[in-house]
C-alpha positions, 0 to 999 in steps of 0.5 A: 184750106183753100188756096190759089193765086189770082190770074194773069189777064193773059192766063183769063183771056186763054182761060175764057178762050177755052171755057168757051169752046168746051162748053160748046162742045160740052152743051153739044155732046149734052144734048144729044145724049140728054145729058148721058154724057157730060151730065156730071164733073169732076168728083161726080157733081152734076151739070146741066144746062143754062139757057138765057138771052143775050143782053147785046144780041137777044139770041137765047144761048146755052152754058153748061154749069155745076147746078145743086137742086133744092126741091123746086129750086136749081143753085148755080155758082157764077165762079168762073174759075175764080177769075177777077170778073163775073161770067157774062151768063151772070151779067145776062141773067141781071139784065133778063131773069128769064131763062131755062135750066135743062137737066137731062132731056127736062127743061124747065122755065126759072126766075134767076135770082142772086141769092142774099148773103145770108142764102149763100152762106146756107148754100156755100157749104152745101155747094163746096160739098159737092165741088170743093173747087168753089172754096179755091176758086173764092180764094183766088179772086177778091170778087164775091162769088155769087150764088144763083138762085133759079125758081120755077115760073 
């Protein structure tokens, strides 16, 4: 059974803090590994890497997320841990679908999509199955957890 308190604004804003620069480091140590390294979290679930412009600065940046590949299709999670807001790559991504998704040293070029509600109630346990955090951090805030679909271009 899923479980969690929502957070503080102090415990988000030292939260987003900390995600920032370890997904630096984390995107860092990826690369030059291609993804040897930092390929997969906890309980073995796999990362890669999110390359998408910036809706303010136009400057192309990298996040590294959970993903689940579907034959041709990459699934991501715009969790944020459960905090009360959106991650800005999700914000970015409505602006400029546009963007790469890198698994190991391969980059490929997608549409990023929100999935539909009936696409994210087929994904969700497919995706809790592989992290079972996402049921927690979905119990912890009132927000609706989107499910990013990526499909090449």
């Amino acid at each position: 059974m899923p479980t969690g308190k929502p957070f503080t604004p102090t415990e988000e804003r030292l939260s987003s803090v900390f995600i920032h620069y370890v997904s630096k480091l984390n995107t860092l140590v990826y690369r030059a590994s291609s993804g040897r390294i930092f390929g997969t979290w906890l309980r073995g679930a796999p990362v890669g890497l999110l390359v998408y412009k910036g809706r303010k600065s136009g400057r192309m940046l990298t996040t590294p997320l959970l993903y689940l590949a579907d034959g041709d299709r990459v699934m991501v999670v715009a969790s944020k841990g459960g905090m009360s807001h959106h991650p800005l790559w999700y914000v970015n991504l409505l602006g400029e679908p546009a963007c790469e998704f890198e698994i190991g040293a391969e980059r490929k070029s997608y549409r990023a999509r929100t999935a539909t509600t009936e696409e994210r109630t087929a994904y969700w346990p497919r995706l809790t199955a592989m992290y079972p955090d996402y049921d927690d951090y979905q119990a912890r805030t009132d927000r609706q957890i989107p499910v990013v679909i990526l499909e090449p271009r």
